[in-house]
PLY file of the C-alpha trace (Angstrom):
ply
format ascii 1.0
element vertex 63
property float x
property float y
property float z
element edge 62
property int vertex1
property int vertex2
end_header
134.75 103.25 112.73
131.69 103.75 114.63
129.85 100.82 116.68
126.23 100.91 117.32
124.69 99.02 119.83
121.07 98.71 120.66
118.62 96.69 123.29
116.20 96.30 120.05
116.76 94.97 116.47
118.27 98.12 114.23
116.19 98.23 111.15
117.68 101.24 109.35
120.70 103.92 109.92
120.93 107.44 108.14
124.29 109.73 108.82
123.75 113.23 108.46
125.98 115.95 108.04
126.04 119.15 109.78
123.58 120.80 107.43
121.25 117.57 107.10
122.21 116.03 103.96
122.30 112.46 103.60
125.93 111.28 103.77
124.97 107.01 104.41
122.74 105.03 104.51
122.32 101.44 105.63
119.75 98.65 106.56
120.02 96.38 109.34
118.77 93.15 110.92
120.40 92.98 114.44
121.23 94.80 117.71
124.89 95.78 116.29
126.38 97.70 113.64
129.58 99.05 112.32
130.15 101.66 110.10
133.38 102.69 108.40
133.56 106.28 108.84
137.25 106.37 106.62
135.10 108.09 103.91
133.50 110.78 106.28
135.63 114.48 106.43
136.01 115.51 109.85
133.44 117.38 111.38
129.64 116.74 112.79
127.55 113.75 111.94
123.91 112.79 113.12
123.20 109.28 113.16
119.48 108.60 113.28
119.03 105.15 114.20
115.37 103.47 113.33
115.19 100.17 115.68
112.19 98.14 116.40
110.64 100.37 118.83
111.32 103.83 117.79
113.66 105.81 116.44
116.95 107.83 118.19
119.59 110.60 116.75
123.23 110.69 118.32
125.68 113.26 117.67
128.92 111.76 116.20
132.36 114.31 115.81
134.61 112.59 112.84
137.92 113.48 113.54
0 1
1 2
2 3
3 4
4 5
5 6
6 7
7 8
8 9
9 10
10 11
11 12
12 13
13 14
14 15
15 16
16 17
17 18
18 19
19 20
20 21
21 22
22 23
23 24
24 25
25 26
26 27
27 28
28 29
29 30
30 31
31 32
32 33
33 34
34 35
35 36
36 37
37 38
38 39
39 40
40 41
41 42
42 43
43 44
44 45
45 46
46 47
47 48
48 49
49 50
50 51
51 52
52 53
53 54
54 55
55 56
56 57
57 58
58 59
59 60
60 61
61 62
């Protein structure tokens, strides 16, 4: 499980895997968010989080 938390609303979340595909992909309407990683292998993710005032990328290991 992986917990996002943001200061702004979260409008949108994309997981990426090592080599960019698109693994998930979820809307949003609030500051929180948790995703069930259970159907993730192991290995690299990028999460690019789109929030109300911009958009970030954080690195995620799945073990």
């Amino acid at each position: 499980m992986v917990n996002i938390k943001a200061s702004s609303q979260i409008k949108n979340v994309k997981v990426l895997d090592h080599i960019g595909r698109l693994v998930y992909e979820r809307t949003a309407t609030s500051n929180m968010l948790k995703i069930n990683t259970e159907h993730l292998e192991s290995g690299l993710y990028h999460f690019r989080i789109q929030t109300s005032t911009g958009i970030m990328v954080e690195s995620v290991i799945i073990e």
